[in-house]
BAVEX-297857 format. One record per residue (C-alpha): x, y, z; residue in one letter. Coordinates in pm, whole numbers, plus 50000, padded with zeros to 5 digits. Example, Ala and Ser with C-alpha at 12.3 -4.5 7.8 and 13.67 -1.06 7.14 Angstrom:
! residues 2
512304955050780A 513674989450714S 
! end
This chain:
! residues 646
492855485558084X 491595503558413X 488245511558515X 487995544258695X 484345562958817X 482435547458505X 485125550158277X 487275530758067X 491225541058087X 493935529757836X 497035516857928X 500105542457854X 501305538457494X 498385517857378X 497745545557061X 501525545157005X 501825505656975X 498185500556724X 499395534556550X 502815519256513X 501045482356391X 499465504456138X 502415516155983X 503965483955937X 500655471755749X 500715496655579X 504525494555471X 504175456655450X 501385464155168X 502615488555044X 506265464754934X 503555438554867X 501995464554598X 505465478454449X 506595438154451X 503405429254216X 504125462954018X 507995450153973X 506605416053847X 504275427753639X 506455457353460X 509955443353495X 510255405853599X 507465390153383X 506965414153151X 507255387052881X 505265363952987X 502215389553112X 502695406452777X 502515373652578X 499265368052770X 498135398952650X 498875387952290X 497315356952302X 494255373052388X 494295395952068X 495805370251871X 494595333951773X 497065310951613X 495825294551251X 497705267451126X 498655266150779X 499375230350596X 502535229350461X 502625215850097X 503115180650029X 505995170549851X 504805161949427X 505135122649349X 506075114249022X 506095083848811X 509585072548603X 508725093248306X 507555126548507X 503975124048522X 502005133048838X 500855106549080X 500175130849326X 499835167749347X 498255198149548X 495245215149413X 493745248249567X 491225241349853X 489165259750074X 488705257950432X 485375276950624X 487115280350989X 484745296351275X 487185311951563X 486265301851909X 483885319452168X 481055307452412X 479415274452346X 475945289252243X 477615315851977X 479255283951816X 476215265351794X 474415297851647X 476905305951425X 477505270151280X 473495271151257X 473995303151047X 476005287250791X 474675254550758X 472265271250479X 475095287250302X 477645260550276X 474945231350236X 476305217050521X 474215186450637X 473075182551051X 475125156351065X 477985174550919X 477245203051134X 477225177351429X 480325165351311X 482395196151344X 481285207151663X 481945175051792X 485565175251679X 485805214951804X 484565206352144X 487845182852215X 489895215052125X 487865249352236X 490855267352200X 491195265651857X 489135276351564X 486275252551446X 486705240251128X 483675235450966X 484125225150635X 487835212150561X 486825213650111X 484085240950089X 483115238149674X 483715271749490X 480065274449468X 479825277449860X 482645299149882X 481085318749641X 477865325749825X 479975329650176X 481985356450032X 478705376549902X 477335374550271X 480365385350494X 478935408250684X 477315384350843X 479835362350986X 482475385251136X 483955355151320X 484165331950982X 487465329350831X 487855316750491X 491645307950290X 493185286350064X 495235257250124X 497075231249942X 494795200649916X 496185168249829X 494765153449487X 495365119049310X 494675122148888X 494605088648840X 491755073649089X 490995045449192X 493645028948981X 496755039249213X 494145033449563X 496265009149728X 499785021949611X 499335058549709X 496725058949974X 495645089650113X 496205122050357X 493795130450647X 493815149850995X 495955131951213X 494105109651514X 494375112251914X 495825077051865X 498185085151638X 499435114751850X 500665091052101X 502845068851894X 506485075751917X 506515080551502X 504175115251570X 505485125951942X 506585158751751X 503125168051524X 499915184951693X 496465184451663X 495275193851360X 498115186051148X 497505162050773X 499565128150750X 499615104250533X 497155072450681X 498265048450391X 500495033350062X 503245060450012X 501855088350178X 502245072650486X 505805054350410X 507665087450330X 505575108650547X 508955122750724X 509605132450311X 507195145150170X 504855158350439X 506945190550491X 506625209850837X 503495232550879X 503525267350938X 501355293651134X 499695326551095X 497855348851294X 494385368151316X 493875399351509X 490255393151698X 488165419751932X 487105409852328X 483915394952174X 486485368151932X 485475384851632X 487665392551345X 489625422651291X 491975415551035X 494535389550897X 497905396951032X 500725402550716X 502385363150693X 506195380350828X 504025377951149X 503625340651179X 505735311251083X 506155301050701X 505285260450632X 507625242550502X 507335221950204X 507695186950178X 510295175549943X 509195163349556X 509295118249541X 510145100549167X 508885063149154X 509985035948996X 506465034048890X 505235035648546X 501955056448552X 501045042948200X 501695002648246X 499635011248565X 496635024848343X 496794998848074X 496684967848340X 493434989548505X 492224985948108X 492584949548078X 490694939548360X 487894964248268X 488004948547961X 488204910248141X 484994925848332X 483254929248007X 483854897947850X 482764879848151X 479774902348215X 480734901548573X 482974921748854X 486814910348777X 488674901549137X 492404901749137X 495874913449183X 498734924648959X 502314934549004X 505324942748809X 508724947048881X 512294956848736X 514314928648763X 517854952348778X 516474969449043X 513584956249226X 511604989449143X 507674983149150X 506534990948755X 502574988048848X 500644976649146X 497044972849119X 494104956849315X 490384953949253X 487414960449342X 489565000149453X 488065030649566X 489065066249491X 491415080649740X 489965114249675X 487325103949879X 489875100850178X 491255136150161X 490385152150467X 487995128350592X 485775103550428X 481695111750476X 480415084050675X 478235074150394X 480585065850191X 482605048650435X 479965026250521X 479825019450153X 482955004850099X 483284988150460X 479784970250357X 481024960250028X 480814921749991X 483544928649760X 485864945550002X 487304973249767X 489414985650073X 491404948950070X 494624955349881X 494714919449689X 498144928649543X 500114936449877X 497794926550154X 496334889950096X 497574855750067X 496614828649849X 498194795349796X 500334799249517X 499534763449326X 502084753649054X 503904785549053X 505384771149313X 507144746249134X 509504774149048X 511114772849421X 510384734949438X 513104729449117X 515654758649284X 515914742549622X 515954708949447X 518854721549253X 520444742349479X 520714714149723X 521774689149422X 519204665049401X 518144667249059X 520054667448772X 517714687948504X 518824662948233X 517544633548402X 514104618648428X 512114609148721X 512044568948772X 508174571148813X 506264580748500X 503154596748544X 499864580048468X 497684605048599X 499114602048982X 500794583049224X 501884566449557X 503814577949844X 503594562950214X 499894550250151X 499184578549984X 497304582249662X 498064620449497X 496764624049180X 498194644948862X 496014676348726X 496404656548426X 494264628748412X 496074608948146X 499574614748268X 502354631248105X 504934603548093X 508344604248187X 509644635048250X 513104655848312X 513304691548497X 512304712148176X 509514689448076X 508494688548429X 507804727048441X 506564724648049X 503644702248154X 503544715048543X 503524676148597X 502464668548986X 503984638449010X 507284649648833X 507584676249127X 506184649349398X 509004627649312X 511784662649370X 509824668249677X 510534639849808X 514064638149729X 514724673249911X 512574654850201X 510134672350439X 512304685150689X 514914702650462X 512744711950268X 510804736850529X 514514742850692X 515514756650355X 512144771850256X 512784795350610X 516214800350580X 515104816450194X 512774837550387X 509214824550251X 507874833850517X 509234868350538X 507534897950363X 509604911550117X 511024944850243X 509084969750027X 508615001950081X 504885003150230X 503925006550559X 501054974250529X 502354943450354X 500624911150455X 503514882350562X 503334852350333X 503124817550460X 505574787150572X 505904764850798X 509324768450987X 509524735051064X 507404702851174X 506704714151500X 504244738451285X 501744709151240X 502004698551612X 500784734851748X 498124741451494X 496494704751470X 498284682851734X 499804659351547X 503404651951381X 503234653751021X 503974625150790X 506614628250508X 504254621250212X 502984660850370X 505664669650084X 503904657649812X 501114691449856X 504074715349947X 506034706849673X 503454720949384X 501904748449595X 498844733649758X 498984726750174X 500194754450431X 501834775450157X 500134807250090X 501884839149885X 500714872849796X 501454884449414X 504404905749532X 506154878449716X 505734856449412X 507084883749170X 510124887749385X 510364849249352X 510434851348975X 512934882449014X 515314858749114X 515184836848844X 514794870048573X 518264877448733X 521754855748615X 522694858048969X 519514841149130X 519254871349385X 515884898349425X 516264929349634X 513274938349807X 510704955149548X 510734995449581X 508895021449473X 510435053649553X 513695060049392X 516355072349633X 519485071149665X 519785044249976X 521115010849884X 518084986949818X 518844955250051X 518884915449875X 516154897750008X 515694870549851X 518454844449722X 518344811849564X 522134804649558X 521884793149198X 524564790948938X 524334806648616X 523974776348413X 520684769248676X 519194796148601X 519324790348210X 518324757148262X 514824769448476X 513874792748197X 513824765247949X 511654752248105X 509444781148137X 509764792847773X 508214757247716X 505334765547913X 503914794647657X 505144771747339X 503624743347171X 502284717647422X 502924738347753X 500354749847979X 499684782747810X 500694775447444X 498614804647313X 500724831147509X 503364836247319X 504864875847246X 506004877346876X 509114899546891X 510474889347291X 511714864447504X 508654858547678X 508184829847963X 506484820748262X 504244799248499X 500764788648518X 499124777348878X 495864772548979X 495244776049339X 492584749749511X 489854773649684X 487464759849941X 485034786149930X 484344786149518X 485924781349187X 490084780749190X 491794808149193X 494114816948851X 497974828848851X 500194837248607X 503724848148619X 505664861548327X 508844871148252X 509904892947936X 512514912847753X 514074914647418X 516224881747269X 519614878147365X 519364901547685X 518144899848067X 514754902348137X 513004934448170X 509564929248358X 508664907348561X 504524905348627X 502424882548847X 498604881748821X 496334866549063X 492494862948905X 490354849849163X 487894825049050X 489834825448740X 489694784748789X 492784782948536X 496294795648511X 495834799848156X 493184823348222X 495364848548387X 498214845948151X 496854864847867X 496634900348107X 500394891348218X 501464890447850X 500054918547710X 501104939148014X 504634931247949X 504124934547592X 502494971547630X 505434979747860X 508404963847634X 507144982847324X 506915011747466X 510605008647640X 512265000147310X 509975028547074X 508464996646894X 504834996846770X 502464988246983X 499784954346890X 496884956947067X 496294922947037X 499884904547013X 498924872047216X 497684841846978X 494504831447227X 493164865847201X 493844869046755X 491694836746788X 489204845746998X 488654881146763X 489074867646439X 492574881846358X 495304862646146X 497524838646391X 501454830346201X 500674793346316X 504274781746166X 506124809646415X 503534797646735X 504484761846691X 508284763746645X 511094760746899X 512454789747027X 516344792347066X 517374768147273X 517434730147175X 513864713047234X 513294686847550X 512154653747548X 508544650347467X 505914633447686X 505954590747659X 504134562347830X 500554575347910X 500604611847720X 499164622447450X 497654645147221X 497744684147317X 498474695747673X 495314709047812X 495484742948020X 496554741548412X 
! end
C-alpha cells in the first residue's frame, strides 16, 4: 500500500486476490450447504425422518395379558378383568400441573394422589402421565361426558390382574404392580422398561418369565401443542403378547374349606386365630392348600397399594403381610420325634420292638442333668411305637442319646434340615440346624455338652421348622420309599427334584406309622381324632414359646385303607398351647379333601372331639378299637389311667 499526494494506492492485483478469496467462500459454503442438504435428504433421511415422527407420534404401552392360573380341577386362581387407565400425554410442567388440577374433580382423585402421579411422571417427562392406573366406571363415566375438555387425556382399557378368592390365596399368589428403579437393575429384568407390570410376590413373581407375556405398543397422533389428534389403527404399533395359561397342583376348594375352619376356630375362641396350614400330595410333592393368617387381599396390591392402606397392614400388631405357612420358623416340639426315630433307625440304633432300659417316671438323668417328661406321671417302659403313641420325652431322650450329639447334627445336615425345601416360590424362609458343634461355640462361646441331645431329640433347643418343611418331613414317611421331592405348585412338565431322603426300608416305614396311627387311637395324644372311613395318622407337638402360651402343631397323614397316603397336612396354631388343639383342623381338612377325591359323602363333623363337643352321636365301640395292625405294649411301671393331650 503506497501513499501518493494525499492518497491511498493499492498494490497491483489486490481486487483480484480478495475477489478471488470470495469465491472460494463462497464455493466452500456453498459444498458446506449442498453437504447438509445430502445429509439431510439422502444420508440420514431415516433417522431425520424418524425424528420427525417422534414428534407427531408418542409411544403408549399396552400390558400384555397375564397368563390365567388355574387350580387342579379348572377353577380360576387368577384372571384379567377389564380396567381403565386416565393417561395425560406430556407437555410443559405448568400445563401438567393444570391439567392434573382439572381432573382431580372428575376422577375423585385425592391431593395426595394427584401428588403422587406427578411425582412418578416427573422421573419420566417423556412419557405420558398416568394418573389413575384403575379409574372406577363411575369416573370413566363422567370423563367421557366432559371430553372436550381434556384434549390431551387419553382413556383405554387394559387387562387388570384380579384374584376371586381374596385374602385366602394372599401369600400363595401374591400380586402384580409397576415394576421399580431397583428392580430395573437386577440382571432378572435387564430386558423390561419403565412402566412395565411384574409380578412382586408368591407365583406371580416365580413364573413371571411364564405367565407375564411381552407387552406391546401403540401409537397416538398429537398436534405441536401435545394434544390429541387421534388413536393410530393397532397394525401401526406392536401387538402384546400374552403370557402363557399356569394349572396348579392346588386345590382351590381344600384351600377355601381350611380358610372356613379357622374362621370358625376364630369364633369359638372369640378371638383372632394365628397360624399356618399346608397340604401336600405325597406322589408328587404338589402343594394341595397353603394358607396363612391374619392375610390381606392382594387386590389391594394391583397396581399400587394406597399408602393408607399400606400403613395399615405394615402397623398391624398382627403382621397380616408375614406368610406363617412359608416364611416363619417355629420350633417344631414333638413332631420332631418323627426324624428323631428315622435317623435312629436309619443309623440302627433302635430296634422298634425293643424297650428303652429306663422307664419313665415323669423324667430323667443324663450328665447331671435333670429333663423332665410332659407327662408328669410317666408312661412306663416303652418300645418305638409306644414311644411315638405317648410322645414319651424320655423314651426319645434315651434314642437321642444313642445316635449321640455329634452324629446326630452330622446326619440332621447331611438330610438337609437346614435347607429350604426347593419349592416353587421366590420367598421361603430356611429352617433351622445346627451343622455341627462348632454352632454353639460362635453363637454363645462355649462347647456344648452331650446331654444338649436330650432338647434336640423331641424338638425343643436350636431346632426351628416352618409348616412346609415339616410337611415335606411327613412326605417322606407318607411315601414306601422314605423320599419327598421338593413341594410344587405349578404343574409342568420339568422333573420335580428329591429333596429330602430318610434312607428307610420299607418295613421302617410301616413300623413309624404304627406308631402314629396309635397317636389318634385310644390312649394316644389325640385319641379323639380319629376319621371313620380312612387310614388316618399323625403327630402332636407343642412348641415351648418364650413370649406367651405354646405354640400347637399337628401333622396328619390320610388316605383310604389298604393304599398309600393321599394328603399330607401340617398345622401350626400359635398359642394353641396343645397339639391336640390343632389336630382337629388337620383332620377334617384331610377328611373334606379325601371325600371329595373318592365321590364319598361329605360329614361335616366326622372327628369324635368335635360330635362331643356339639352333641352328636360318637360309635364309642369303633373309636376305642385297634385298627389293623396288631396292638403295642401298653404303658407299665408309673402310667396310668388315660393319656392326657400333648
Amino acid at each position: 500500500m503506497v501513499e501518493r499526494k494525499g492518497r491511498i494506492e493499492l498494490p497491483r492485483g489486490w481486487r483480484q486476490r480478495r475477489g478471488q478469496g470470495a469465491r472460494v467462500a463462497v464455493a466452500i459454503g456453498a459444498l458446506a450447504l449442498v453437504f447438509a442438504l445430502v445429509r439431510v435428504q439422502l444420508i440420514g433421511r431415516e433417522e431425520y425422518a424418524l425424528i420427525a415422527k417422534e414428534n407427531r407420534l408418542r409411544p403408549l404401552v399396552i400390558r400384555a395379558p397375564r397368563g390365567t392360573l388355574y387350580d387342579r380341577h379348572g377353577q380360576v386362581v387368577a384372571e384379567n378383568v377389564v380396567g381403565y387407565q386416565v393417561l395425560l400425554m406430556p407437555g410443559p410442567v405448568d400445563s401438567m400441573r393444570a391439567g392434573l388440577a382439572r381432573l382431580r374433580p372428575v376422577l375423585g382423585l385425592s391431593e395426595e394422589q394427584a401428588a403422587r402421579a406427578f411425582r412418578k411422571w416427573r422421573r419420566a417427562r417423556h412419557l405420558p402421565m398416568e394418573v389413575d392406573h384403575d379409574a372406577t366406571p363411575g369416573a370413566v363415566a363422567r370423563l367421557q361426558e366432559q371430553r372436550n375438555r381434556f384434549p390431551g387425556v387419553l382413556l383405554y382399557e387394559y387387562p387388570k390382574r384380579h384374584y376371586p378368592a381374596g385374602a385366602a390365596l394372599a401369600h400363595l399368589v401374591g400380586y402384580v404392580a409397576e415394576i421399580s428403579e431397583q428392580e430395573l437393575a437386577q440382571p432378572e429384568f435387564r430386558d423390561y422398561r419403565q412402566g412395565r407390570w411384574i409380578g412382586k410376590a408368591g407365583l406371580e413373581r416365580a413364573y413371571e418369565r411364564v405367565i407375564g407375556g411381552e407387552p406391546g405398543v401403540r401409537y397416538v397422533e398429537v398436534d405441536a401443542m401435545g394434544r390429541i389428534k387421534r388413536l393410530l389403527p393397532e397394525e401401526s404399533g406392536v401387538p402384546p403378547i400374552p403370557g402363557r395359561d399356569l394349572q396348579l397342583h392346588l386345590d382351590l376348594d381344600l384351600q377355601r374349606y381350611v380358610v372356613e375352619l379357622f374362621r370358625d376356630a376364630a369364633k369359638m375362641y372369640r378371638e383372632e386365630v394365628r397360624g399356618g396350614f399346608v397340604a401336600l400330595e405325597p406322589a408328587t410333592g404338589g402343594v394341595l392348600a397353603l394358607y396363612a393368617t391374619p392375610g390381606y387381599d392382594p387386590n389391594l396390591f394391583v397396581g399400587g397399594i394406597d399408602p393408607d392402606s399400606w400403613q395399615a397392614l405394615t402397623r398391624d400388631p398382627a403382621k397380616p403381610l408375614l406368610d406363617r405357612a412359608t416364611g416363619a420358623a417355629q420350633p417344631p416340639g414333638s413332631t420332631w420325634k418323627l426324624a428323631t426315630a428315622a435317623m435312629a433307625l436309619r443309623l440302627g440304633v433302635i430296634k422298634p420292638e425293643d424297650r428303652m432300659p429306663i422307664p419313665c417316671v415323669g423324667g430323667m438323668r443324663y450328665q447331671r442333668r435333670y429333663a423332665r417328661c410332659w407327662y408328669a406321671r410317666g408312661h412306663g417302659y416303652q418300645n418305638l411305637i409306644g414311644g411315638i403313641k405317648h410322645s414319651c420325652d424320655v423314651y426319645f431322650y434315651q434314642v437321642g442319646i444313642r445316635i449321640g450329639l455329634k452324629r446326630f447334627l452330622e446326619l440332621g445336615t447331611r438330610l438337609g434340615f437346614a435347607r429350604p425345601t426347593g419349592i416353587d416360590l421366590p420367598s421361603e424362609f430356611p429352617s433351622s440346624f445346627p451343622a455341627g458343634l462348632e454352632w454353639w461355640q460362635k453363637r454363645f462361646g462355649y462347647k456344648p455338652a452331650d446331654n444338649e441331645i436330650m432338647s434336640m431329640a423331641i424338638g425343643q433347643g436350636p431346632i426351628t421348622t416352618t409348616p412346609l418343611k415339616l410337611a415335606q418331613m411327613y412326605v417322606a414317611v407318607a411315601r414306601s420309599d422314605g423320599k419327598a421331592p421338593a413341594p410344587r405348585l405349578a404343574r409342568t412338565d420339568e422333573p420335580v427334584p428329591i429333596t429330602l431322603d430318610f434312607g428307610l426300608s420299607p418295613e421302617q416305614i410301616q413300623i413309624v406309622r404304627k406308631g402314629l396311627r396309635r397317636v389318634v387311637g385310644p390312649g394316644g395324644t389325640a385319641q379323639l381324632t380319629r376319621l371313620p372311613g380312612w387310614d388316618f395318622f399323625g403327630k402332636t407337638g407343642t412348641s415351648q414359646n418364650p413370649h406367651g402360651a405354646d405354640h400347637a402343631w399337628f401333622v396328619g397323614v390320610g388316605g383310604p385303607w389298604g393304599e398309600e397316603p393321599e394328603i399330607v397336612a401340617t398345622m401350626l396354631l400359635e398359642h394353641g398351647e396343645h397339639g391336640w388343639a390343632a389336630s382337629g383342623f388337620v383332620a377334617n381338612a384331610a377328611n373334606f379333601y379325601l371325600s371329595r377325591r373318592h365321590g364319598r359323602p361329605f360329614e361335616r363333623y366326622p372327628v369324635p372331639r368335635e360330635r362331643v363337643a356339639r352333641g352328636l352321636p360318637v360309635d364309642w365301640a369303633w373309636l376305642y378299637s385297634e385298627v389293623t395292625d396288631p396292638p403295642d405294649a401298653e404303658p407299665v411301671a408309673g402310667a396310668g389311667g388315660t393319656t392326657p393331650t400333648r
